[in-house]
FIPANU-312452 format. One record per atom (N, C-alpha, C): atom name; residue number from 1; x, y, z. Coordinates in steps of 0.1 Angstrom, whole numbers, plus 5000, padded with zeros to 4 digits. Last residue first. Example, Ala and Ser with C-alpha at 12.3 -4.5 7.8 and 13.67 -1.06 7.14 Angstrom:
2
['N',2,[5128,4978,5071]]
['CA',2,[5137,4989,5071]]
['C',2,[5129,5000,5079]]
['N',1,[5132,4943,5078]]
['CA',1,[5123,4955,5078]]
['C',1,[5132,4967,5078]]
This chain:
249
['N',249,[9418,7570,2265]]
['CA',249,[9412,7567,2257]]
['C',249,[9421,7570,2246]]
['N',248,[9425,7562,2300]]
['CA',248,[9427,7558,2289]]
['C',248,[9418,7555,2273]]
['N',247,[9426,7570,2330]]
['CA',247,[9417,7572,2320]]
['C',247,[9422,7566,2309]]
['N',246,[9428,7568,2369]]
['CA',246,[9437,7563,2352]]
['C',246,[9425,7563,2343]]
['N',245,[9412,7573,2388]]
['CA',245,[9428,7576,2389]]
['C',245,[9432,7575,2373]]
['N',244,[9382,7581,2402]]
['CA',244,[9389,7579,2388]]
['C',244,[9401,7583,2390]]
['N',243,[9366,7586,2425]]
['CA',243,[9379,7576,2428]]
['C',243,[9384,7572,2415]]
['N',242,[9342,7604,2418]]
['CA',242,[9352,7608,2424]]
['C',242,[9368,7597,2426]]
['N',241,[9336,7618,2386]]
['CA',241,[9341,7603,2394]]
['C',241,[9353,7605,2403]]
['N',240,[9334,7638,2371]]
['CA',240,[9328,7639,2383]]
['C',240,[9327,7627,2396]]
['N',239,[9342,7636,2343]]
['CA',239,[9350,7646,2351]]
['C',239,[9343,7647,2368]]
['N',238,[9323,7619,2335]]
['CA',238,[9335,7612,2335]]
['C',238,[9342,7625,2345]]
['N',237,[9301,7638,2325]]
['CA',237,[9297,7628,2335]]
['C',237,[9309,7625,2342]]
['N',236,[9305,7648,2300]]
['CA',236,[9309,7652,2311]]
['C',236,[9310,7647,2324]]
['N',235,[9319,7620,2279]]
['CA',235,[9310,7629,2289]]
['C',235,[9309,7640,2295]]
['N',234,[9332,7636,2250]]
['CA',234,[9335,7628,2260]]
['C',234,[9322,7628,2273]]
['N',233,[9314,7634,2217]]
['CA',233,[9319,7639,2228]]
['C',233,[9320,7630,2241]]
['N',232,[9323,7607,2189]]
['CA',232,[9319,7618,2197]]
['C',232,[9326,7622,2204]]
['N',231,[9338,7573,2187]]
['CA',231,[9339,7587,2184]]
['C',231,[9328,7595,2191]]
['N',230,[9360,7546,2185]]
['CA',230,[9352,7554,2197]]
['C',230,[9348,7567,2194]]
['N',229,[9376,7525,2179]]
['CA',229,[9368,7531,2170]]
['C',229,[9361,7544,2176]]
['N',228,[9403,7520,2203]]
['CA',228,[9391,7515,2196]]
['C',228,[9390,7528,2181]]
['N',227,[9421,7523,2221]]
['CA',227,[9428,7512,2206]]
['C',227,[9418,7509,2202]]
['N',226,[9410,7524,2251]]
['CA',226,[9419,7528,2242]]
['C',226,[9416,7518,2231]]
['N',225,[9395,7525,2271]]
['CA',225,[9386,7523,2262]]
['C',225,[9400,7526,2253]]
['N',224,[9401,7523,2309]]
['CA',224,[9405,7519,2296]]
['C',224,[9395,7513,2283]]
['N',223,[9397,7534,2339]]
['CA',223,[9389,7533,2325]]
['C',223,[9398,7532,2315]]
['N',222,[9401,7526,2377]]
['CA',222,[9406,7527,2359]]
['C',222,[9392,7526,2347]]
['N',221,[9380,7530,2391]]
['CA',221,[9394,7537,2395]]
['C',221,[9396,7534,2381]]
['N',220,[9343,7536,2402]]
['CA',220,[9359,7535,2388]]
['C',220,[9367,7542,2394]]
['N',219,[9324,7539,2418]]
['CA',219,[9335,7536,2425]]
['C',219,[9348,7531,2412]]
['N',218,[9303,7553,2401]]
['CA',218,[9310,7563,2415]]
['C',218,[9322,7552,2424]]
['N',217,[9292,7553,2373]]
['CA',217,[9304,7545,2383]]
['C',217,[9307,7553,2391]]
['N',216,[9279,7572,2363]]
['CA',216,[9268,7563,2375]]
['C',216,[9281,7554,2380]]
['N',215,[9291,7574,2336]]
['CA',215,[9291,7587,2350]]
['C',215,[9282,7582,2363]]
['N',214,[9279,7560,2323]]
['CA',214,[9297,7557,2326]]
['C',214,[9297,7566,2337]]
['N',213,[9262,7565,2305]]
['CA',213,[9258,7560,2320]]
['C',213,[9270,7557,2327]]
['N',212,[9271,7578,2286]]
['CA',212,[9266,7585,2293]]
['C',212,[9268,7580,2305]]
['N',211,[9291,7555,2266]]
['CA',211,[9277,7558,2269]]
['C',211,[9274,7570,2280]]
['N',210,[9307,7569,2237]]
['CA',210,[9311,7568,2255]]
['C',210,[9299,7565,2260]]
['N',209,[9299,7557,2211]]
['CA',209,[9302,7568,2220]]
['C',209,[9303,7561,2232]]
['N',208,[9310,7538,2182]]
['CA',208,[9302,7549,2186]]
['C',208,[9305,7553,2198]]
['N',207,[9324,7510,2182]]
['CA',207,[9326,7519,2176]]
['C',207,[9316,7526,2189]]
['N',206,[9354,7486,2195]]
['CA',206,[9345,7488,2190]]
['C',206,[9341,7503,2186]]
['N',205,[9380,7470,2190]]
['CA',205,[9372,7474,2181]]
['C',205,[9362,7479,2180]]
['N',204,[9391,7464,2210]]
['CA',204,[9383,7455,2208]]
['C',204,[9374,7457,2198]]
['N',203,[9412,7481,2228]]
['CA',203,[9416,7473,2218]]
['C',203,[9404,7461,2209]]
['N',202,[9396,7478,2263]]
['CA',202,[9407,7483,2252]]
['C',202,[9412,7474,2239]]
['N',201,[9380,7477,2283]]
['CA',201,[9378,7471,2267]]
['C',201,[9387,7476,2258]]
['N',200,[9381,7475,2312]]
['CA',200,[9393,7471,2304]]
['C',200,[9386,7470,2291]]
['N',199,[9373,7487,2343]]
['CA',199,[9365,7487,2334]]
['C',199,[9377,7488,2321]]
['N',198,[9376,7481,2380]]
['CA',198,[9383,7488,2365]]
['C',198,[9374,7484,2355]]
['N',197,[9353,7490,2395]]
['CA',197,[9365,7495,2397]]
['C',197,[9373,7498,2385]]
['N',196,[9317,7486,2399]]
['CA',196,[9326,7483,2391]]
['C',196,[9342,7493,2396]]
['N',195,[9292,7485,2413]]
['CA',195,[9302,7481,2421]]
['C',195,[9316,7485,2417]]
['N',194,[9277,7492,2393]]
['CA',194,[9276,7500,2402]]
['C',194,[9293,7500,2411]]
['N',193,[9268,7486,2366]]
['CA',193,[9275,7480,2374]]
['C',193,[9282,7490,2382]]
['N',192,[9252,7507,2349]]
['CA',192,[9239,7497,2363]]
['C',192,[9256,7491,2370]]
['N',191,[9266,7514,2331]]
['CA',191,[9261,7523,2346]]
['C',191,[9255,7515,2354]]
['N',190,[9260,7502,2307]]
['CA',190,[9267,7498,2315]]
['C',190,[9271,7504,2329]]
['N',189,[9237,7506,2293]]
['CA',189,[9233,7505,2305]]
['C',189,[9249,7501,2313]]
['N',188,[9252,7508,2267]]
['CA',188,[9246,7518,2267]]
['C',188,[9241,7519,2282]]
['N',187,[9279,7485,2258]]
['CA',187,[9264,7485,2262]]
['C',187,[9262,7499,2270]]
['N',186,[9303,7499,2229]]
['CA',186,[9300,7498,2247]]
['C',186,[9292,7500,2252]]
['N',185,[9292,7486,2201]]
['CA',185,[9296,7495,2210]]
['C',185,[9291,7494,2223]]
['N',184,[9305,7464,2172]]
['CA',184,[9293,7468,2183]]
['C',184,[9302,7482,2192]]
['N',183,[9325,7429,2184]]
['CA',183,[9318,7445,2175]]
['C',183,[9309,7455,2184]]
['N',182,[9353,7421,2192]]
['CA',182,[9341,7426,2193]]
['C',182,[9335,7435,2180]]
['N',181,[9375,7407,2196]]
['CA',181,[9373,7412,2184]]
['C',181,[9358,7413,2184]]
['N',180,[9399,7417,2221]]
['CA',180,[9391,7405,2218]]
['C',180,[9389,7412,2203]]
['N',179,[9415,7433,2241]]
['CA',179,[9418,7429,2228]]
['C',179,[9413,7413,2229]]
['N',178,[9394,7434,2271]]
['CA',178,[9406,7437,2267]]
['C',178,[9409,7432,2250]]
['N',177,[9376,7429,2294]]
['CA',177,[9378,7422,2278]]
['C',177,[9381,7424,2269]]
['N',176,[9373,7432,2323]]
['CA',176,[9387,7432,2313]]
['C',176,[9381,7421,2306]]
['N',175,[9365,7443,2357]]
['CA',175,[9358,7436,2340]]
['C',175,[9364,7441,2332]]
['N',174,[9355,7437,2390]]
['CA',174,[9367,7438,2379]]
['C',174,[9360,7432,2365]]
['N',173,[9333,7439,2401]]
['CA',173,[9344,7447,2403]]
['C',173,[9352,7450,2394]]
['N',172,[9298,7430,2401]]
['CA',172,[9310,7428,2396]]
['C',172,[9322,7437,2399]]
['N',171,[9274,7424,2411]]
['CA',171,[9284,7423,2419]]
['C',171,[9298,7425,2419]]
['N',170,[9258,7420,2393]]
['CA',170,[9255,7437,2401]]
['C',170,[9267,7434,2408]]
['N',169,[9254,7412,2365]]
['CA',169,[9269,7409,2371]]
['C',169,[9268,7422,2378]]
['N',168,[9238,7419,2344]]
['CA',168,[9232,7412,2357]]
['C',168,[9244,7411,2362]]
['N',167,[9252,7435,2325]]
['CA',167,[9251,7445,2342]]
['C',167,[9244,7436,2349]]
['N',166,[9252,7416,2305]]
['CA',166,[9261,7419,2316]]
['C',166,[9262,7424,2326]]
['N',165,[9233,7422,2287]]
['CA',165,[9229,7413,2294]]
['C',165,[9241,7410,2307]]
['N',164,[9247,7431,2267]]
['CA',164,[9239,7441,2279]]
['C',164,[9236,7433,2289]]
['N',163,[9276,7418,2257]]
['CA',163,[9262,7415,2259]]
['C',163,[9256,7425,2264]]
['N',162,[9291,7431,2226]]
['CA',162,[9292,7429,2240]]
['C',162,[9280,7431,2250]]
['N',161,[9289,7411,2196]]
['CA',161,[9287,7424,2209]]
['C',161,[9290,7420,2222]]
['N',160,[9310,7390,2184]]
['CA',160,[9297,7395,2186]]
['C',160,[9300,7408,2196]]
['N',159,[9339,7368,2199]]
['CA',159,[9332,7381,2189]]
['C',159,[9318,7383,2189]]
['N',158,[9372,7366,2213]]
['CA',158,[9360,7363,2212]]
['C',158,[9355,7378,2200]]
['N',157,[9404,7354,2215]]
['CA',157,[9393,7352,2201]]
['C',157,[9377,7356,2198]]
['N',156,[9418,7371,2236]]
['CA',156,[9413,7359,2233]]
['C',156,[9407,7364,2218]]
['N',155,[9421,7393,2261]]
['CA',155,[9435,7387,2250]]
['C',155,[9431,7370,2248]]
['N',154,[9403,7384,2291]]
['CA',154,[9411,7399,2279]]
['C',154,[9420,7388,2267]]
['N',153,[9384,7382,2304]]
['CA',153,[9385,7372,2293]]
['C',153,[9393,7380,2285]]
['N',152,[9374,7386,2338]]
['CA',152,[9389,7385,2325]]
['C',152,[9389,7375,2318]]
['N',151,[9359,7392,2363]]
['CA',151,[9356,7386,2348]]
['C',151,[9367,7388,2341]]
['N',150,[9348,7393,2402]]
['CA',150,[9357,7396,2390]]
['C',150,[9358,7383,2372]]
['N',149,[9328,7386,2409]]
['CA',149,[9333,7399,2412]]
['C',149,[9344,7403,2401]]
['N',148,[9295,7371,2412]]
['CA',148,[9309,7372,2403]]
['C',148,[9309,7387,2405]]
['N',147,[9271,7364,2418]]
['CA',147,[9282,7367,2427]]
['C',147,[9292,7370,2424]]
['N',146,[9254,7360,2397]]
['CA',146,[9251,7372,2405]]
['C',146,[9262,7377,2414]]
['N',145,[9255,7347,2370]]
['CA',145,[9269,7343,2379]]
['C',145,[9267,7358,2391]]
['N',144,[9247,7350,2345]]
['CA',144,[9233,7346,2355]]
['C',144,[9245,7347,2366]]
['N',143,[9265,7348,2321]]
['CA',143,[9263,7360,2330]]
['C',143,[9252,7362,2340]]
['N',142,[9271,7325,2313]]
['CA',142,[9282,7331,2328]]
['C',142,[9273,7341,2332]]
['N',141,[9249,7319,2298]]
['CA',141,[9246,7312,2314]]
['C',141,[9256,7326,2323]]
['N',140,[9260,7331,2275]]
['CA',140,[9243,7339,2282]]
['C',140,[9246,7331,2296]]
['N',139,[9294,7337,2269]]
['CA',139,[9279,7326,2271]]
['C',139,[9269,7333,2279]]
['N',138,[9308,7359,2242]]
['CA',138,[9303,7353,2258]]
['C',138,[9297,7346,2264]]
['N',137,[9314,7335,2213]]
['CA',137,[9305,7349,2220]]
['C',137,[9309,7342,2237]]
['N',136,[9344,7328,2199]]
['CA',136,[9331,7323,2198]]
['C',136,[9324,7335,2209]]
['N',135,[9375,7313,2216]]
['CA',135,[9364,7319,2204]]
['C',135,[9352,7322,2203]]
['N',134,[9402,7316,2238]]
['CA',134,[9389,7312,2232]]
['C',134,[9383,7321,2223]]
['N',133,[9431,7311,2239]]
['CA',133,[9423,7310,2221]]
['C',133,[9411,7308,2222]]
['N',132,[9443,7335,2261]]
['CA',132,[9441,7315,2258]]
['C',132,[9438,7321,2242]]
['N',131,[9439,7357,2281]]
['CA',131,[9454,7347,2274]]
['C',131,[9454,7341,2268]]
['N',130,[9417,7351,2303]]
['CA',130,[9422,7355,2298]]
['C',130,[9433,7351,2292]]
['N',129,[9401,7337,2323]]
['CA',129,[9403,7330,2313]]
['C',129,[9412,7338,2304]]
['N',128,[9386,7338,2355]]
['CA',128,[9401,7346,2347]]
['C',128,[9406,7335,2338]]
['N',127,[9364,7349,2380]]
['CA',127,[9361,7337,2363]]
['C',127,[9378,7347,2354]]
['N',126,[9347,7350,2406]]
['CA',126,[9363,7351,2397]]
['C',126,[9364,7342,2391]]
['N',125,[9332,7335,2423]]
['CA',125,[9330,7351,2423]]
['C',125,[9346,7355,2416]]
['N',124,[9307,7311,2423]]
['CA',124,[9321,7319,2416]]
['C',124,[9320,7335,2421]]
['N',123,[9285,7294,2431]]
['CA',123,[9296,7301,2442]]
['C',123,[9308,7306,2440]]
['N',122,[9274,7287,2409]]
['CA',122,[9267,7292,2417]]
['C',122,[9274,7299,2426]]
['N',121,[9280,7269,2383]]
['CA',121,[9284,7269,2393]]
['C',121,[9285,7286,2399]]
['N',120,[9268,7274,2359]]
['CA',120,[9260,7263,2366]]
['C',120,[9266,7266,2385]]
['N',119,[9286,7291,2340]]
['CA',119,[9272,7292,2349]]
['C',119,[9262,7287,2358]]
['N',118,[9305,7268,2334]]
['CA',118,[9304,7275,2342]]
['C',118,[9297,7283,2345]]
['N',117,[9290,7260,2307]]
['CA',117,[9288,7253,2321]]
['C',117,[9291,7259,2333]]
['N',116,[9296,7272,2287]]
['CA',116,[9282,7280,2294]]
['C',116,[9282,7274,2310]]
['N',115,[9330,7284,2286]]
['CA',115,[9319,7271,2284]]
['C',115,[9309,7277,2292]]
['N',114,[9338,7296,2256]]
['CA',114,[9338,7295,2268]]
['C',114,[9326,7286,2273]]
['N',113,[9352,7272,2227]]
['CA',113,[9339,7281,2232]]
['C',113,[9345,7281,2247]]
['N',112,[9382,7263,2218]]
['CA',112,[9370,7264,2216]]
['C',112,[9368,7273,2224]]
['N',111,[9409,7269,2243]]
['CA',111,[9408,7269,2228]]
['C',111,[9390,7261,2225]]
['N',110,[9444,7271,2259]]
['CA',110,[9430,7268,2260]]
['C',110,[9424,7269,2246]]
['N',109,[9467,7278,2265]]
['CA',109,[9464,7271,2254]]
['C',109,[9453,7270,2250]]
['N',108,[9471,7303,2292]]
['CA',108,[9473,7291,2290]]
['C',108,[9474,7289,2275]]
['N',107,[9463,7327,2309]]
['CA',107,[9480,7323,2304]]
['C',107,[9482,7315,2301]]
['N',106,[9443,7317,2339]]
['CA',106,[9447,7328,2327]]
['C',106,[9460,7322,2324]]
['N',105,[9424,7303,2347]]
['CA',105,[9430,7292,2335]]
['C',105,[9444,7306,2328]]
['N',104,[9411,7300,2379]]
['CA',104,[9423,7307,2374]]
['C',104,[9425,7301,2364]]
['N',103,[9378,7302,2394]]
['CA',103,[9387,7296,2387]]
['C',103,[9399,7306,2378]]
['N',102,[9369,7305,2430]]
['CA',102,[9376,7309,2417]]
['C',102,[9382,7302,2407]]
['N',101,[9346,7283,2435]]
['CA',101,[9347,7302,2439]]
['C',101,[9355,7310,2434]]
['N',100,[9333,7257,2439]]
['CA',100,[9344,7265,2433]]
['C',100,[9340,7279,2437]]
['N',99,[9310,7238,2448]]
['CA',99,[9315,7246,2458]]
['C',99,[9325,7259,2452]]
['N',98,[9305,7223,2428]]
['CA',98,[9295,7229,2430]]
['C',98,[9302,7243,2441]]
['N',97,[9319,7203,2404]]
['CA',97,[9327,7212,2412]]
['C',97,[9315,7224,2419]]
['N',96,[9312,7197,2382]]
['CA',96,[9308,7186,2390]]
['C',96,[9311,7196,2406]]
['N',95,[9319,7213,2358]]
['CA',95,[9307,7214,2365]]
['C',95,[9300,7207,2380]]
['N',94,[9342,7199,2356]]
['CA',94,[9341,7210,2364]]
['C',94,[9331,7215,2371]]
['N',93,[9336,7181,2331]]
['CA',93,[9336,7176,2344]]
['C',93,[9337,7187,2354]]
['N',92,[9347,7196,2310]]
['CA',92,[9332,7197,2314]]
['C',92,[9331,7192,2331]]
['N',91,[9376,7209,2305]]
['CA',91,[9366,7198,2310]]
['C',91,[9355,7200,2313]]
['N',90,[9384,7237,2276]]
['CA',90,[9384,7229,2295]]
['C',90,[9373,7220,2300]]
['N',89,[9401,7216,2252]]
['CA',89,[9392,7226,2255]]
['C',89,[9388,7225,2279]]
['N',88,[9437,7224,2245]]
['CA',88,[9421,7220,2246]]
['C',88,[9415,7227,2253]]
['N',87,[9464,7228,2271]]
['CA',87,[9454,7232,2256]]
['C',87,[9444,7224,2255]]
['N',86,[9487,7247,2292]]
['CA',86,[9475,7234,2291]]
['C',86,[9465,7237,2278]]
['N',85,[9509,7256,2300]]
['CA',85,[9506,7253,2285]]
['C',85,[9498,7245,2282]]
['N',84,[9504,7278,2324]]
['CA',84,[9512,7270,2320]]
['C',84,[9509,7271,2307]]
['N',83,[9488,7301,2340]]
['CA',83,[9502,7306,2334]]
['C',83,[9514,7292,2331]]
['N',82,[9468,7289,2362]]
['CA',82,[9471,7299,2354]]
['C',82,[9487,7299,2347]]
['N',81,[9449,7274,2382]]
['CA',81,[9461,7268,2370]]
['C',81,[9468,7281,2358]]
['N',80,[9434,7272,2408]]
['CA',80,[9448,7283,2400]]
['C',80,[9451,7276,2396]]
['N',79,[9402,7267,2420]]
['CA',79,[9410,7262,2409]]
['C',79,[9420,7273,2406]]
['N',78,[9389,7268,2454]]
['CA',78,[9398,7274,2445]]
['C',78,[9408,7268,2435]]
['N',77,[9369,7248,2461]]
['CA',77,[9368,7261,2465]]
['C',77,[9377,7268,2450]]
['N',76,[9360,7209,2460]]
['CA',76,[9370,7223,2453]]
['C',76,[9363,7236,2459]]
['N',75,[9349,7188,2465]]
['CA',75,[9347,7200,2476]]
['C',75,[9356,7213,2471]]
['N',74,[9351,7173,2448]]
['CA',74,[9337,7178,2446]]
['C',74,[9337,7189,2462]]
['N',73,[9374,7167,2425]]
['CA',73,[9371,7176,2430]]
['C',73,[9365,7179,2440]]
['N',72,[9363,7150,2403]]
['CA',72,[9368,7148,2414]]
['C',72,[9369,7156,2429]]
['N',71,[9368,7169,2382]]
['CA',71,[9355,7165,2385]]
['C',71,[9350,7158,2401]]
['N',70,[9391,7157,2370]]
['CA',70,[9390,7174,2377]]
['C',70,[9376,7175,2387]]
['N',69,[9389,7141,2354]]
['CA',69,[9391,7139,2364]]
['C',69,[9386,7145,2374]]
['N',68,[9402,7150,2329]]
['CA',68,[9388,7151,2327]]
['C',68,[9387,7149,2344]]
['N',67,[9431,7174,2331]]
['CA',67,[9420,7162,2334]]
['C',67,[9408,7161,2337]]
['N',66,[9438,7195,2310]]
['CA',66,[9435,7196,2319]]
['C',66,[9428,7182,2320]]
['N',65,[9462,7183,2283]]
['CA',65,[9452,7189,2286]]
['C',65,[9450,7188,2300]]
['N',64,[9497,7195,2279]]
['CA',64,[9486,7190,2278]]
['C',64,[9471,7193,2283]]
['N',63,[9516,7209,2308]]
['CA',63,[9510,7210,2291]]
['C',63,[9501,7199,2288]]
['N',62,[9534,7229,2328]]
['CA',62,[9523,7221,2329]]
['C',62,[9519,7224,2313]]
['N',61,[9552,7246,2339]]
['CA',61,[9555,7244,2329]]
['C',61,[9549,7229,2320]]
['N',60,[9540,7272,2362]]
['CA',60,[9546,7261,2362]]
['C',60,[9542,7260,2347]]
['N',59,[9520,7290,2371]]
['CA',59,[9529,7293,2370]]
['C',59,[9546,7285,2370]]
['N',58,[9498,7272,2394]]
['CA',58,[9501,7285,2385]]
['C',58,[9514,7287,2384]]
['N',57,[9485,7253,2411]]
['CA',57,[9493,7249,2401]]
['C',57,[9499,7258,2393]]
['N',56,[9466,7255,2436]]
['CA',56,[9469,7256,2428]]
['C',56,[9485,7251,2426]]
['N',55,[9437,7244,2451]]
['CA',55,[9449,7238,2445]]
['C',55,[9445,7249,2434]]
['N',54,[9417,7239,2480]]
['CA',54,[9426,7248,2474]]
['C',54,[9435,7240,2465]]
['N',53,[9406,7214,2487]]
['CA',53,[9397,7229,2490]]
['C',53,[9405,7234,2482]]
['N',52,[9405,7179,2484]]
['CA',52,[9415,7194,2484]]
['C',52,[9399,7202,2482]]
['N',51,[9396,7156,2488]]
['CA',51,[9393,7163,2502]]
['C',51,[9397,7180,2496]]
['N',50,[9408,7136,2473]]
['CA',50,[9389,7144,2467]]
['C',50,[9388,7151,2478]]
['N',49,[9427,7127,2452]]
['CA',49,[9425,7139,2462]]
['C',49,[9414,7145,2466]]
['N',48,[9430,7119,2428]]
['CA',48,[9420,7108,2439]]
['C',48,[9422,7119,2455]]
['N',47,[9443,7137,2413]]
['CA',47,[9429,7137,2412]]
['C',47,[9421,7125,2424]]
['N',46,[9468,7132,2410]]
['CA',46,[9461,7140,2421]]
['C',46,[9447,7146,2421]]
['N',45,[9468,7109,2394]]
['CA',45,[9471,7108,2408]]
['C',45,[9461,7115,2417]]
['N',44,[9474,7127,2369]]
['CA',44,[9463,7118,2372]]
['C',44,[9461,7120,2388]]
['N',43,[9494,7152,2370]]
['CA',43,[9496,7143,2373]]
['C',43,[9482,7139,2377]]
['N',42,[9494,7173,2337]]
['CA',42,[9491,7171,2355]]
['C',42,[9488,7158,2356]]
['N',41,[9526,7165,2320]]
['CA',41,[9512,7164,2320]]
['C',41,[9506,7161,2337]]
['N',40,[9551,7187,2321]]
['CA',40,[9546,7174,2316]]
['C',40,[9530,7175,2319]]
['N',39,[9569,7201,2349]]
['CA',39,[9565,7203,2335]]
['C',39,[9562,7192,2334]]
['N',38,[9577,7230,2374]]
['CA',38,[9569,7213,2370]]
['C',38,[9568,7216,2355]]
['N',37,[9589,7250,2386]]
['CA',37,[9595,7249,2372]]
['C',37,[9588,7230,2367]]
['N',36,[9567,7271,2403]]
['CA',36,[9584,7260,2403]]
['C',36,[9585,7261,2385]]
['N',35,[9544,7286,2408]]
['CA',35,[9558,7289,2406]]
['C',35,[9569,7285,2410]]
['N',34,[9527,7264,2433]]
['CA',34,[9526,7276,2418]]
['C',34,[9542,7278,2423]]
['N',33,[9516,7243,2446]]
['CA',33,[9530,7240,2444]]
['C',33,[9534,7252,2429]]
['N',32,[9498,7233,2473]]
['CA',32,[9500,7251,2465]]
['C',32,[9513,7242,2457]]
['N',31,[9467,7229,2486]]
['CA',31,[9481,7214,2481]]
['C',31,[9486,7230,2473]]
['N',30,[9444,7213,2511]]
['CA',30,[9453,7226,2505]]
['C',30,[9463,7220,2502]]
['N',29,[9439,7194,2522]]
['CA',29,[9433,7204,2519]]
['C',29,[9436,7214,2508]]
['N',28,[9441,7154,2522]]
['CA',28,[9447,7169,2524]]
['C',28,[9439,7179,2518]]
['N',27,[9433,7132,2531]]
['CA',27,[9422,7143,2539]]
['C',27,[9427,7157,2534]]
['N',26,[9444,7113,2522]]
['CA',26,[9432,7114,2516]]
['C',26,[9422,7128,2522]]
['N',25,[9479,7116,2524]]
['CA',25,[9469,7121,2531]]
['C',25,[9451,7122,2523]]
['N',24,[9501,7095,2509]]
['CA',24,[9495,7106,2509]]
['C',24,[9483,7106,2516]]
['N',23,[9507,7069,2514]]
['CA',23,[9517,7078,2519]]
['C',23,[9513,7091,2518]]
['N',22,[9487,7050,2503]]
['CA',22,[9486,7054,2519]]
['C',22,[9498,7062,2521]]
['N',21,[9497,7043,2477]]
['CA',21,[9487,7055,2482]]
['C',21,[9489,7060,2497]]
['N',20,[9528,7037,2471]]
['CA',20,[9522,7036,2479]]
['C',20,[9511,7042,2484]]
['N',19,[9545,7059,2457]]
['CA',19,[9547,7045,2456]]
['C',19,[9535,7037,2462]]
['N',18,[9534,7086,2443]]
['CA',18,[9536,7080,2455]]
['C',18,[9537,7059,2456]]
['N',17,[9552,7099,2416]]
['CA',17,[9541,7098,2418]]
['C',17,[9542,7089,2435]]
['N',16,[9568,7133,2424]]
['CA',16,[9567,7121,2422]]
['C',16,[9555,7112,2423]]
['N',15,[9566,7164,2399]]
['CA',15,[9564,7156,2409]]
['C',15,[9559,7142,2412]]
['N',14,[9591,7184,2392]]
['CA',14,[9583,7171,2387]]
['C',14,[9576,7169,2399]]
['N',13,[9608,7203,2403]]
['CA',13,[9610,7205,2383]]
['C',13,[9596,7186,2382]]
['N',12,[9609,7232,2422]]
['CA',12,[9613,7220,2417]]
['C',12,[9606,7216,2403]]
['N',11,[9618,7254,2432]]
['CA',11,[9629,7256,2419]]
['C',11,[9622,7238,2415]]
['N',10,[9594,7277,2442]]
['CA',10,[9609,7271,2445]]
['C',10,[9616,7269,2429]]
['N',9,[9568,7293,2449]]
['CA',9,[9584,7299,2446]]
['C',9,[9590,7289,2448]]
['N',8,[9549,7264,2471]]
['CA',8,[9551,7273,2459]]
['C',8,[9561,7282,2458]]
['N',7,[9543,7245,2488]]
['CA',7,[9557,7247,2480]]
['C',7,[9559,7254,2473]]
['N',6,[9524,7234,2512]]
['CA',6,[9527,7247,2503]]
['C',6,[9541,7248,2494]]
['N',5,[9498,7213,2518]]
['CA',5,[9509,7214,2516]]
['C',5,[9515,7228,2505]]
['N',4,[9477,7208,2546]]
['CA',4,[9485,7218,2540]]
['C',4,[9498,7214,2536]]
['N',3,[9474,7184,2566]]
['CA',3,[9462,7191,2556]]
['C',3,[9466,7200,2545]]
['N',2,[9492,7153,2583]]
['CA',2,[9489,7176,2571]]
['C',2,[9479,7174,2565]]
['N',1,[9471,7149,2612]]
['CA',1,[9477,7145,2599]]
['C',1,[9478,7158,2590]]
């Protein structure tokens, strides 16, 4: 019986609901239908899908809210809903989702707090919220997230400092919090993320120095600190990273 269905790049514009349950596969796995032209509200339906591992939906013309539903889920791996018009806030019911491992909301409507809940779930290693209207501080849970590799909350509403409480993220790669409205200045330990590649706080307002420990990234390829407040001397530290391709200050 399919397990896989893939339709993603095409041109189609809805999808039908099934006349008849038994025409769809209770076992399917994998359901892709990113980059058509779907619009209206995600279809209920595909919530009695409780076998999917993979669904995405990115890059479609999807609006309203995300379904509480979602919850359904309970063997989800990978959530891609990135780059529609879904608004509100995102379901709690996600938490129900123990297995997840990426969630994709980037490019959406989205709007309240980031939710602490996603710290609950244990098997993320890519949290991409970016684009939306969230508000409000980082949550203390995401950053218990030891397996998280990658974090983009760039181009949102958030404010307060930027936690220290972040280098628990020893796993992290990617970290873009890009034009938010922070205060404060770039945590002073942020050397402990060892792993780190790009490092995005451009545009976030913040003030005082480069911290020092910036020279303990021995695997940064990009640094972007542009569009800040940022004053003093540069490190020296920074002229000794060996895989630094792109600077931006």
């Amino acid at each position: 019986s399919m397990r896989i269905i893939q339709l993603g790049v095409n041109n189609f514009t809805g999808i039908a609901k099934p006349s008849n349950a038994a025409c769809v596969n209770p076992n399917l796995e994998n359901l892709d239908i990113h980059e058509n032209r779907i619009y209206g509200d995600f279809p209920a339906w595909l919530t009695d899908l409780t076998s999917i591992l993979v669904l995405d939906v990115s890059g479609n013309v999807f609006s309203g809210h995300f379904p509480a539903k979602v919850g359904n889920f309970a063997a989800l791996q990978e959530l891609r809903a990135a780059n529609n018009s879904f608004v509100g806030e995102i379901p709690t019911s996600i938490g129900k989702c123990r297995s997840l491992r990426v969630v994709d909301f980037e490019g959406n409507k989205f709007s309240g707090q980031i939710p602490g809940f996603l710290g609950q779930l244990r098997s993320l290693t890519a949290v991409s919220l970016g684009r939306n209207g969230f508000s409000g501080r980082i949550p203390s849970d995401l950053l218990s997230l030891s397996g998280l590799e990658t974090l983009n909350l760039n181009e949102n509403h958030l404010t307060g400092a930027i936690p220290s409480e972040i280098t628990k993220l020893a796993n992290l790669s990617i970290l873009n919090l890009s034009f938010n409205r922070f205060s404060g200045e770039i945590p002073a330990n942020v050397g402990d993320l060892k792993r780190l590649t790009v490092l995005n706080v451009s545009g976030c307002g913040l003030t005082g120095r480069i911290p020092v420990s910036v020279g303990g990234l021995m695997k940064l390829r990009v640094l972007d600190l542009s569009k800040q407040r940022i004053s003093g001397q540069l490190p020296l530290e920074l002229f000794g990273l060996p895989d630094l391709q792109v600077v931006a200050l």
